[in-house]
N, CA, C and O atoms as a GROMACS GRO file, in nm:
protein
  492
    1UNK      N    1   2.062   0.326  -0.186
    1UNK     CA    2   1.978   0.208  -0.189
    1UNK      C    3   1.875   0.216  -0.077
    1UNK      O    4   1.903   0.248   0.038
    2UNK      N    5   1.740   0.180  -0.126
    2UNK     CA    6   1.660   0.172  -0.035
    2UNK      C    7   1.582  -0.010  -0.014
    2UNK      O    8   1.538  -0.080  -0.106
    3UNK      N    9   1.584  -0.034   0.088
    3UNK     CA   10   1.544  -0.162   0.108
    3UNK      C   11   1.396  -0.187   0.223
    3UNK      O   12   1.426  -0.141   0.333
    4UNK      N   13   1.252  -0.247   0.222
    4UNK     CA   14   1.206  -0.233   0.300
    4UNK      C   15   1.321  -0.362   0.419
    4UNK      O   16   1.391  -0.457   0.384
    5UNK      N   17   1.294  -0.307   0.554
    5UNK     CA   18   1.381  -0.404   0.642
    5UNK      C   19   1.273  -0.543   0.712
    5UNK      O   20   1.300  -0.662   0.727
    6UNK      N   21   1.162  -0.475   0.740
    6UNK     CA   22   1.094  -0.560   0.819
    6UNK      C   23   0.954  -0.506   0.884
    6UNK      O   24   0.932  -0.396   0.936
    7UNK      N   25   0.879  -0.601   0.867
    7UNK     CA   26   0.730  -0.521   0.908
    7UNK      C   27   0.699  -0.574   1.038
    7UNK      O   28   0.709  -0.694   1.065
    8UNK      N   29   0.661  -0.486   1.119
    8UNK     CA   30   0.605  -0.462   1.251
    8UNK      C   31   0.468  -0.475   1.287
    8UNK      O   32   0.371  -0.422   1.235
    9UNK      N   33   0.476  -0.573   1.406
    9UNK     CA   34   0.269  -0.583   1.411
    9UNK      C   35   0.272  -0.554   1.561
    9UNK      O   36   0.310  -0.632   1.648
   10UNK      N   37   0.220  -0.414   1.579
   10UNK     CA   38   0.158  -0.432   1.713
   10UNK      C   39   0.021  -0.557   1.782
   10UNK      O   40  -0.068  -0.603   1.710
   11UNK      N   41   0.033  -0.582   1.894
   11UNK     CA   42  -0.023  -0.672   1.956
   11UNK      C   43   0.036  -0.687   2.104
   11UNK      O   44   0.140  -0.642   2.154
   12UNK      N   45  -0.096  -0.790   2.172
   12UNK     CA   46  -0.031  -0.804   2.331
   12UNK      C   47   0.003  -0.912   2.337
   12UNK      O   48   0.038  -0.933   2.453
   13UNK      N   49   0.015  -1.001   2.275
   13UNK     CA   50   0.106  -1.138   2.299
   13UNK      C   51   0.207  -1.134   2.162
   13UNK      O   52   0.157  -1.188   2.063
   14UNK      N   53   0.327  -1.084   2.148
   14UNK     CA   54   0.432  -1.127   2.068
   14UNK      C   55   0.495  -1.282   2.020
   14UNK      O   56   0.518  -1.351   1.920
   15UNK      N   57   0.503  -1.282   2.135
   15UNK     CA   58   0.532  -1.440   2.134
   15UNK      C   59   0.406  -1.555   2.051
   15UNK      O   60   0.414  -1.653   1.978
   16UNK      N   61   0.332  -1.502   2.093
   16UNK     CA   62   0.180  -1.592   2.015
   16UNK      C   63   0.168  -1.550   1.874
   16UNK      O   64   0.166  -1.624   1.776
   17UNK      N   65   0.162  -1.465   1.876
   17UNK     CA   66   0.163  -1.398   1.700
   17UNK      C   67   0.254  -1.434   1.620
   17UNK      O   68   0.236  -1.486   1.510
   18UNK      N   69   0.398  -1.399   1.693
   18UNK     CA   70   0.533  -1.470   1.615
   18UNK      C   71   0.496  -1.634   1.578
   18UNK      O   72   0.538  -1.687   1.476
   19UNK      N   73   0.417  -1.701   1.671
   19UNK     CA   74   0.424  -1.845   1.620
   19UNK      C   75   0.339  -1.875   1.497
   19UNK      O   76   0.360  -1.932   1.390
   20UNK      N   77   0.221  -1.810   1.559
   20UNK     CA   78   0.135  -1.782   1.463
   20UNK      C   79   0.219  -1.791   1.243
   20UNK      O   80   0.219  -1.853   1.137
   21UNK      N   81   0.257  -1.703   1.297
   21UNK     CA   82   0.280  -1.670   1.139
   21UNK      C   83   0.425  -1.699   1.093
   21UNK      O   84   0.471  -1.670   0.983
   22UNK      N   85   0.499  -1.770   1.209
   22UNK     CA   86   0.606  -1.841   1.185
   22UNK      C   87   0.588  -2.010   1.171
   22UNK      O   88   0.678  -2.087   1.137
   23UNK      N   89   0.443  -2.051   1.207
   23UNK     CA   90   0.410  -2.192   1.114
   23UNK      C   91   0.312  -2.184   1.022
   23UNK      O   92   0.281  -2.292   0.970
   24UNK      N   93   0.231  -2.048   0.973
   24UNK     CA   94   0.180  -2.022   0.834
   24UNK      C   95   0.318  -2.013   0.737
   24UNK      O   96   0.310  -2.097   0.648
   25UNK      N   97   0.406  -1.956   0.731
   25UNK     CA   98   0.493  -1.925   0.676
   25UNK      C   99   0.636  -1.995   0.634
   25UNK      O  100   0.721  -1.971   0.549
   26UNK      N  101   0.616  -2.123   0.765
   26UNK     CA  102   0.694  -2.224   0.771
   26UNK      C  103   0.880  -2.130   0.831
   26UNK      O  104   0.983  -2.192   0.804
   27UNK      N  105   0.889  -2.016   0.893
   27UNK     CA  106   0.962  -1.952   0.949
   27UNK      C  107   0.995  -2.018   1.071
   27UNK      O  108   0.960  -2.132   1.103
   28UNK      N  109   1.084  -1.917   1.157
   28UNK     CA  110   1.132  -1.957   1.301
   28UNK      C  111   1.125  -1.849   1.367
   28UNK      O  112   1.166  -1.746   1.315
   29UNK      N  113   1.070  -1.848   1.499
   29UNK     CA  114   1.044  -1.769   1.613
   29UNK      C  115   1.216  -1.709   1.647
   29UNK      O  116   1.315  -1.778   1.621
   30UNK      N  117   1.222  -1.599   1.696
   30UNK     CA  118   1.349  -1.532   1.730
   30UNK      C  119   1.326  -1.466   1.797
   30UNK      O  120   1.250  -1.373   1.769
   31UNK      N  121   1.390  -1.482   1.940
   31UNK     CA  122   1.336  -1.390   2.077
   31UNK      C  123   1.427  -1.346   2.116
   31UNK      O  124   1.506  -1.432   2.076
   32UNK      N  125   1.508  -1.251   2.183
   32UNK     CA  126   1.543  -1.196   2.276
   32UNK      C  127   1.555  -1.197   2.396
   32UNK      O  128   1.555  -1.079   2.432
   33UNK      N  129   1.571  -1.293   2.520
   33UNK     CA  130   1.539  -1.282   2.640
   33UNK      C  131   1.529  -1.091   2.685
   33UNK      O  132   1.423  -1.047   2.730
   34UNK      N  133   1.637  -1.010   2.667
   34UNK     CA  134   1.660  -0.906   2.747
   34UNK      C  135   1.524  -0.796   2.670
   34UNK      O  136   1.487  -0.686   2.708
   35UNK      N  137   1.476  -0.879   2.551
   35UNK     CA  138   1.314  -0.747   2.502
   35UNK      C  139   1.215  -0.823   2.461
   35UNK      O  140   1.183  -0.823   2.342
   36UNK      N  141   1.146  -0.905   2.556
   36UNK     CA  142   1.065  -0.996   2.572
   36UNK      C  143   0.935  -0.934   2.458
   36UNK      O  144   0.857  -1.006   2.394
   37UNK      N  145   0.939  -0.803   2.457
   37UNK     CA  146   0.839  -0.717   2.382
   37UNK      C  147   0.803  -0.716   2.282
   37UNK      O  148   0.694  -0.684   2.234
   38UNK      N  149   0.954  -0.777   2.211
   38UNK     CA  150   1.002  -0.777   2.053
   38UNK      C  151   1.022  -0.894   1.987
   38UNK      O  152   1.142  -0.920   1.980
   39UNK      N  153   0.941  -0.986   1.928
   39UNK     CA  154   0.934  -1.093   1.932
   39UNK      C  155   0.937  -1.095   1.751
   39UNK      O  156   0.851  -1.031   1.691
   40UNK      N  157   1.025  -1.161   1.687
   40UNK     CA  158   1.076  -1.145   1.532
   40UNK      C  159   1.058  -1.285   1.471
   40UNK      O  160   1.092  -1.379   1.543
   41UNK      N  161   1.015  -1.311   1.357
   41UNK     CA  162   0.983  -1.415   1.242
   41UNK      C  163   1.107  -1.383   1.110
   41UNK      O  164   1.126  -1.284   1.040
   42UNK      N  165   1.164  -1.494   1.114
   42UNK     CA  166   1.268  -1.509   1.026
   42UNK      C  167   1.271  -1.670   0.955
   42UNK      O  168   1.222  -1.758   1.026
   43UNK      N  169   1.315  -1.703   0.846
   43UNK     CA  170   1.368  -1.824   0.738
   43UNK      C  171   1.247  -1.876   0.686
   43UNK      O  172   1.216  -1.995   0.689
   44UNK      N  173   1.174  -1.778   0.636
   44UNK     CA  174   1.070  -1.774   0.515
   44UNK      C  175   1.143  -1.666   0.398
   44UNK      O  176   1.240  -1.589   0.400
   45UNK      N  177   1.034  -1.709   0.293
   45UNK     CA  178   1.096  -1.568   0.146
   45UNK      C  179   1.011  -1.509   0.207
   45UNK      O  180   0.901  -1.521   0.260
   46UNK      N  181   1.140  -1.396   0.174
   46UNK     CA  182   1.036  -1.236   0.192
   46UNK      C  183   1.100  -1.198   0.376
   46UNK      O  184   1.149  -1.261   0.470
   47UNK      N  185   1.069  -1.082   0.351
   47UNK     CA  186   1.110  -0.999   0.469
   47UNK      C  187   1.053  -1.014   0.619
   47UNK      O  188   0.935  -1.009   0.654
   48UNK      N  189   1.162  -1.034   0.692
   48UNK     CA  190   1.099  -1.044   0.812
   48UNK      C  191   0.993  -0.998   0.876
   48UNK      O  192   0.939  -0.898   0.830
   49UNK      N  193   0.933  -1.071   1.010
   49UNK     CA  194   0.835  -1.010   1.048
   49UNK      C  195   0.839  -0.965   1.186
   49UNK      O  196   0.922  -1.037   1.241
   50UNK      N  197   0.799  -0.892   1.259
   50UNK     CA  198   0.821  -0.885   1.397
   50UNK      C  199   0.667  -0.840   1.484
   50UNK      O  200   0.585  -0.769   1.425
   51UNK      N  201   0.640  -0.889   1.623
   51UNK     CA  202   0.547  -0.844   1.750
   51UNK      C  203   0.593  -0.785   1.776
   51UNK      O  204   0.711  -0.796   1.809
   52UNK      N  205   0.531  -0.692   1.777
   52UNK     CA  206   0.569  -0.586   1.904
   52UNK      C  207   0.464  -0.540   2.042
   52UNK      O  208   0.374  -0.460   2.016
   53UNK      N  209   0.475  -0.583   2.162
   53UNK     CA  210   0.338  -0.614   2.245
   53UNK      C  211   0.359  -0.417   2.287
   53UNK      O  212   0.448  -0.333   2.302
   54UNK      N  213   0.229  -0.428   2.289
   54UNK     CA  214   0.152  -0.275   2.294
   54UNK      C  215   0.071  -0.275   2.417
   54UNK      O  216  -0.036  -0.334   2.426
   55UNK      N  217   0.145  -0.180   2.549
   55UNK     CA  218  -0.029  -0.175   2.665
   55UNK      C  219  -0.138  -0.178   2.598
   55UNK      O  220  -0.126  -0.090   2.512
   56UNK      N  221  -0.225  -0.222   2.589
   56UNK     CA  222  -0.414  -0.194   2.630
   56UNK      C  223  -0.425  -0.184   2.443
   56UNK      O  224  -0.509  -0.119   2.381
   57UNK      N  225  -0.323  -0.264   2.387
   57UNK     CA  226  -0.367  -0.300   2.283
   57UNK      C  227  -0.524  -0.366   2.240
   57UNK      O  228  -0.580  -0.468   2.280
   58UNK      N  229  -0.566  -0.267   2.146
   58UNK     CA  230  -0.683  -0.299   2.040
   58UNK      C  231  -0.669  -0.356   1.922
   58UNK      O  232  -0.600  -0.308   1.832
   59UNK      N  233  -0.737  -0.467   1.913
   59UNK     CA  234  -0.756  -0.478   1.751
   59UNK      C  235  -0.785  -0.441   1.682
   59UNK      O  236  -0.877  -0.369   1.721
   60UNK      N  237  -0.774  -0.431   1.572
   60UNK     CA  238  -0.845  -0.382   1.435
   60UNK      C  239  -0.986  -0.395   1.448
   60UNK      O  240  -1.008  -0.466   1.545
   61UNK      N  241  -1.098  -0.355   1.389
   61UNK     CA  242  -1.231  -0.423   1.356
   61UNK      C  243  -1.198  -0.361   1.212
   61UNK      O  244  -1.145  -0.255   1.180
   62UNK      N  245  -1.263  -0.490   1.120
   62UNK     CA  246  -1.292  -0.491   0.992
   62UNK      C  247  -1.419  -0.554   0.991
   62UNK      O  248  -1.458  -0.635   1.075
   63UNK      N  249  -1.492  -0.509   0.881
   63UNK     CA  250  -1.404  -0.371   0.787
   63UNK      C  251  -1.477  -0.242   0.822
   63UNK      O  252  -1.511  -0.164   0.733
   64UNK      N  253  -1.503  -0.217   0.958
   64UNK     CA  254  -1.530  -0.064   1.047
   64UNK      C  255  -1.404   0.021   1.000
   64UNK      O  256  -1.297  -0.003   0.945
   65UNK      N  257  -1.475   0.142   1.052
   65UNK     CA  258  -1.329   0.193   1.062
   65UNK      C  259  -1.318   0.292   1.215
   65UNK      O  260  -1.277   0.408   1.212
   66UNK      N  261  -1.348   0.243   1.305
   66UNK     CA  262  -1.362   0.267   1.446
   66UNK      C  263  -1.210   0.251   1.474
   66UNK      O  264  -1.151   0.340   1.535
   67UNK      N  265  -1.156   0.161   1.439
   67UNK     CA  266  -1.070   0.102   1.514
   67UNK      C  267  -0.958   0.063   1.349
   67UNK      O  268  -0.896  -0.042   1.332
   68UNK      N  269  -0.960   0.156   1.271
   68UNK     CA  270  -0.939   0.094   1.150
   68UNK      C  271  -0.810  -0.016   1.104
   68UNK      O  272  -0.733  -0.048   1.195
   69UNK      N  273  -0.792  -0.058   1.002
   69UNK     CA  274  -0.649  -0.196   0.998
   69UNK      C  275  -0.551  -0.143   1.039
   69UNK      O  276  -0.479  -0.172   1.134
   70UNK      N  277  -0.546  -0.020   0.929
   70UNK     CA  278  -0.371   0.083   0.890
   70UNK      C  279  -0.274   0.000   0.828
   70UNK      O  280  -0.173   0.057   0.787
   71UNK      N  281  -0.287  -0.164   0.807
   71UNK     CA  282  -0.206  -0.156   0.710
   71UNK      C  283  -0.289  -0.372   0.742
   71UNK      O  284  -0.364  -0.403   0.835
   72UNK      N  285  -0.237  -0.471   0.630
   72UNK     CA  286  -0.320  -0.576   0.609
   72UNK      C  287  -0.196  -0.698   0.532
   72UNK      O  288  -0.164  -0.659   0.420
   73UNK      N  289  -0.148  -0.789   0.561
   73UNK     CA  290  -0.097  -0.886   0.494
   73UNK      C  291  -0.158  -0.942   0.393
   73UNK      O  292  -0.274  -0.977   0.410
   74UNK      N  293  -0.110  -0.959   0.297
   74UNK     CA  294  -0.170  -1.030   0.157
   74UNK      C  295  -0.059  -1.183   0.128
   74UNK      O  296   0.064  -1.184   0.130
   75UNK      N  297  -0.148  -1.296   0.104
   75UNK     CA  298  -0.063  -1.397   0.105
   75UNK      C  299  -0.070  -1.486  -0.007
   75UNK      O  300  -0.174  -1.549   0.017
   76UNK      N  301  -0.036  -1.519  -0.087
   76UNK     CA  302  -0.022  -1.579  -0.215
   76UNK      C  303  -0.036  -1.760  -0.204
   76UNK      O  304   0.065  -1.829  -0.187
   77UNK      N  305  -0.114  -1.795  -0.212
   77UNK     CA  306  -0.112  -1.980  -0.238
   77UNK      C  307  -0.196  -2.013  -0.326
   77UNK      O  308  -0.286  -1.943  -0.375
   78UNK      N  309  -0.152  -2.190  -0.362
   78UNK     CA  310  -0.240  -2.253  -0.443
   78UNK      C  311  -0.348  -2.269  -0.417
   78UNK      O  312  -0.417  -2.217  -0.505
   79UNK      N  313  -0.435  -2.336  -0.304
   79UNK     CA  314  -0.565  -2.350  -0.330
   79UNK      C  315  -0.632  -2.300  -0.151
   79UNK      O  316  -0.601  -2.340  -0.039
   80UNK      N  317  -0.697  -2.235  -0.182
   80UNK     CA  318  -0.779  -2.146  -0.105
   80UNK      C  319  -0.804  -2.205   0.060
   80UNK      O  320  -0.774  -2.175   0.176
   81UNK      N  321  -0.903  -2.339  -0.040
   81UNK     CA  322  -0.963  -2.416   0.085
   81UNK      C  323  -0.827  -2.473   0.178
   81UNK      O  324  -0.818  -2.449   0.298
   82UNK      N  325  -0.754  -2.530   0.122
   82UNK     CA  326  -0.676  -2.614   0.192
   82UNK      C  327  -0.571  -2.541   0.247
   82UNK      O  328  -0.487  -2.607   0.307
   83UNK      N  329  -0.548  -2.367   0.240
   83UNK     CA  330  -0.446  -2.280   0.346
   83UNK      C  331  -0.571  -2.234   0.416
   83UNK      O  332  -0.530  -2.204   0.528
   84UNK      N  333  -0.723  -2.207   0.412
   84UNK     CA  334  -0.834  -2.152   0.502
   84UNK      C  335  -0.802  -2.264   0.602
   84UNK      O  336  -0.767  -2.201   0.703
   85UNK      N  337  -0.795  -2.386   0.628
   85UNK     CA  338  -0.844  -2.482   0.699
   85UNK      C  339  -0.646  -2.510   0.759
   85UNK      O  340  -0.611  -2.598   0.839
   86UNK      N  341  -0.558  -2.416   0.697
   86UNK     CA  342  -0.440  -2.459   0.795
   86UNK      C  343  -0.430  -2.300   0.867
   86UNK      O  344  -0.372  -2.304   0.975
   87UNK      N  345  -0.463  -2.203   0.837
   87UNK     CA  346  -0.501  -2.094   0.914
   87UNK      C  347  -0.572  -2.093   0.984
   87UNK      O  348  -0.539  -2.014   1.073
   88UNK      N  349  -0.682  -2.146   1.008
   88UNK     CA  350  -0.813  -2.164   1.084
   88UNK      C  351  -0.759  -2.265   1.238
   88UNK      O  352  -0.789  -2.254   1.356
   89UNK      N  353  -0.669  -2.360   1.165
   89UNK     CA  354  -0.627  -2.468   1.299
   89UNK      C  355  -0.500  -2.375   1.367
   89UNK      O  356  -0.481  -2.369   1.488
   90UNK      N  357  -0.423  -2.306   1.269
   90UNK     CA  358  -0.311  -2.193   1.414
   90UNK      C  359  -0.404  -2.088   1.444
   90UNK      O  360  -0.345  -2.000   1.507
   91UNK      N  361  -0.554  -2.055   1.420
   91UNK     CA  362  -0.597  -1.941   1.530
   91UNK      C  363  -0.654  -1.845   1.436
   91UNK      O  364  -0.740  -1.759   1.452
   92UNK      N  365  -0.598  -1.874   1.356
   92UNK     CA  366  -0.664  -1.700   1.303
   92UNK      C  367  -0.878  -1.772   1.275
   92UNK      O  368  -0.937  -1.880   1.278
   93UNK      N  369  -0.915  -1.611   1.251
   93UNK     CA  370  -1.055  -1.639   1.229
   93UNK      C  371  -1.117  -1.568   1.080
   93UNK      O  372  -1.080  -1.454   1.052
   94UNK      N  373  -1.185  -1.621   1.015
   94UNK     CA  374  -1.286  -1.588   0.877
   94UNK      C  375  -1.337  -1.418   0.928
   94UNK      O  376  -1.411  -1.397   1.024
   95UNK      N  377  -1.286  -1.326   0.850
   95UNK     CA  378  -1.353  -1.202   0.855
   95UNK      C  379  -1.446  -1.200   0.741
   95UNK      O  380  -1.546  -1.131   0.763
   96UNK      N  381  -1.440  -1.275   0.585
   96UNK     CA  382  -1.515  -1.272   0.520
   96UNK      C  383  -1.463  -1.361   0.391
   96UNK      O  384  -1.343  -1.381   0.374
   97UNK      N  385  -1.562  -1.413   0.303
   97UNK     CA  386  -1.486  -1.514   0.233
   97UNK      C  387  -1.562  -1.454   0.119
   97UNK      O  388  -1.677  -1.469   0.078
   98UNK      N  389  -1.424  -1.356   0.066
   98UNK     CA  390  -1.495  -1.267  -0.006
   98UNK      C  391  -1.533  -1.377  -0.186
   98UNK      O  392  -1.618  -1.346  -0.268
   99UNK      N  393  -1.429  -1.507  -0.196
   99UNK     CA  394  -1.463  -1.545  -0.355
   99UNK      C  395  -1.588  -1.636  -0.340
   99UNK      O  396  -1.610  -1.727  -0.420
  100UNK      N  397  -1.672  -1.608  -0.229
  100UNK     CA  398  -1.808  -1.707  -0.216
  100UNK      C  399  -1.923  -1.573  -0.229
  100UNK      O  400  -2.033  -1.589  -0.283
  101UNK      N  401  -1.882  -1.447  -0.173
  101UNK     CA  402  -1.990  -1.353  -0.247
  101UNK      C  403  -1.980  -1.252  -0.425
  101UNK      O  404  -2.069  -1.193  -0.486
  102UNK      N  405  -1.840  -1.273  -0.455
  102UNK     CA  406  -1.766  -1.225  -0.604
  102UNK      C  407  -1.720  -1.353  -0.673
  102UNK      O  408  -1.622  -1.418  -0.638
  103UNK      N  409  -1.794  -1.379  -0.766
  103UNK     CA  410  -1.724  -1.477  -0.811
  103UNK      C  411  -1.598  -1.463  -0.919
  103UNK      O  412  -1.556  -1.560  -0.981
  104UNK      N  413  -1.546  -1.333  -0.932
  104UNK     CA  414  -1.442  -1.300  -0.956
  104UNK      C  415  -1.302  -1.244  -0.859
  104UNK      O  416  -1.192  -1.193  -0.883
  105UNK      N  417  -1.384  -1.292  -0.732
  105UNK     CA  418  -1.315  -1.256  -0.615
  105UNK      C  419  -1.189  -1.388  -0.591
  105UNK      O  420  -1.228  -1.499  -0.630
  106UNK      N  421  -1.055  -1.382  -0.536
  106UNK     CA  422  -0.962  -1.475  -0.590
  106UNK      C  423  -0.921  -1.462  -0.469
  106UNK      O  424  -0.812  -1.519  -0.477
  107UNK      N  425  -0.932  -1.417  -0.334
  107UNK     CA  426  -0.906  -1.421  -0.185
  107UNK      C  427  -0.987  -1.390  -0.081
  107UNK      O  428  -1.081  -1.322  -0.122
  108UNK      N  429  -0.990  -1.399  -0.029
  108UNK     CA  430  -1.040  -1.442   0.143
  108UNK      C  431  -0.943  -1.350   0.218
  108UNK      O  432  -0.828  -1.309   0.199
  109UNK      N  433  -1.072  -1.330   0.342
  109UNK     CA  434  -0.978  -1.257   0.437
  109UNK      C  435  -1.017  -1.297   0.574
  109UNK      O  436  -1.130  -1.332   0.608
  110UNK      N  437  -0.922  -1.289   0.640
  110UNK     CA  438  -0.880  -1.345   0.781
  110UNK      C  439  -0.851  -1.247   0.886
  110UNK      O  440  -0.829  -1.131   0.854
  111UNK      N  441  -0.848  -1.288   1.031
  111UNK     CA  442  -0.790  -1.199   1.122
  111UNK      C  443  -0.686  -1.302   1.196
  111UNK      O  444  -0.718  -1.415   1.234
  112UNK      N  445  -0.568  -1.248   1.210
  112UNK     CA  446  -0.449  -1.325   1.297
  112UNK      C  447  -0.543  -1.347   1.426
  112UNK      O  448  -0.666  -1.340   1.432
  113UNK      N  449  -0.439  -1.379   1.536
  113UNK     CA  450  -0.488  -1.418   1.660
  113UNK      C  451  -0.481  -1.302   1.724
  113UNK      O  452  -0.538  -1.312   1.833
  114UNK      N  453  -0.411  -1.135   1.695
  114UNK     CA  454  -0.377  -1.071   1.752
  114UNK      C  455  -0.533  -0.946   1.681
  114UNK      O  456  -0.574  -0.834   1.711
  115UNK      N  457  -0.571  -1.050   1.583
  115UNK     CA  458  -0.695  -0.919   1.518
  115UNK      C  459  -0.656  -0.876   1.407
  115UNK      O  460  -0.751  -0.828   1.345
  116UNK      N  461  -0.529  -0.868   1.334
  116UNK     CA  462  -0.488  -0.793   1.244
  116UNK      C  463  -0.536  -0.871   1.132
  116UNK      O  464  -0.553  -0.991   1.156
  117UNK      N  465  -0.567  -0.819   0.989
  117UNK     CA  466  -0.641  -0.847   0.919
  117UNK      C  467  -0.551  -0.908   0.801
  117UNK      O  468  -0.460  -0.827   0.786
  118UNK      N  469  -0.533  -1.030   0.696
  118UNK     CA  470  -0.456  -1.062   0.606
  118UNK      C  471  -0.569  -1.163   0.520
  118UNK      O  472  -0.671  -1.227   0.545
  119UNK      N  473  -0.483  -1.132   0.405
  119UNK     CA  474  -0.591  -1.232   0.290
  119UNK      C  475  -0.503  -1.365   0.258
  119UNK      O  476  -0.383  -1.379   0.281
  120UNK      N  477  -0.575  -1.440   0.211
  120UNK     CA  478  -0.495  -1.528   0.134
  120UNK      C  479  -0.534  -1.547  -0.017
  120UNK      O  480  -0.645  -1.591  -0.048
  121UNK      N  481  -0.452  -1.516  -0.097
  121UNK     CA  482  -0.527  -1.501  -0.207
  121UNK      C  483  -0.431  -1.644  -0.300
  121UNK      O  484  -0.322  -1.699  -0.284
  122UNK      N  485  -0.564  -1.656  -0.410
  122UNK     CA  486  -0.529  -1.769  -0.476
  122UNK      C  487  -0.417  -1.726  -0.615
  122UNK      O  488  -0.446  -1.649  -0.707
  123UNK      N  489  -0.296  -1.794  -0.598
  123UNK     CA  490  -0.197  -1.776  -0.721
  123UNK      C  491  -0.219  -1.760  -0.807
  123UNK      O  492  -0.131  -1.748  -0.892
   0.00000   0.00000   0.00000
């Protein structure tokens, strides 16, 4: 049996990121005192998530590829506007709103607080 276990986001604040996407997700923060480093998102569907803080961590730039994603969250909801405007108030920022230049375009994309790049796409 193969199972994915849990996806990993480098970044320099763990703790900030974990919250981040542990009140998009409606999850709970899970820390460690003794690996302050390793900061884990758990009691959402779907597989855990974890920070992992990185020295002299860089962000992504999108959609360059200087600095490229290497890998991007995709997020599934009902209506566009009204998860843009609850993402927008925990931090993350508009990289491009791609169903206002495609009008067959059905998500949007975002950068966490840590830079990393995720869409939200409409159900």
């Amino acid at each position: 049996m193969r199972k994915l276990q849990m996806v990993a986001l480098d970044c320099a604040d763990p703790l900030r990121l974990a919250q981040f996407y542990a009140e998009l997700l409606g999850g709970r923060v899970v820390t460690d005192p003794e690996a302050p480093e390793w900061v884990e998102v758990h009691g959402f569907e779907g597989i855990p998530l974890a920070c992992q803080r990185v020295d002299g961590y860089r962000p992504p730039e999108w959609p360059g590829q200087d600095r490229p994603q290497q890998l991007h969250l995709d997020f599934d909801v009902d209506d566009l506007d009204t998860e843009e405007q609850r993402v927008l108030a925990l931090g993350a920022t508009v990289l491009e709103r791609t169903d206002q230049v495609r009008p067959d375009a059905n998500w949007r994309v975002y950068a966490d607080p840590a830079g990393h790049p995720f869409c939200l796409c409409r159900h």
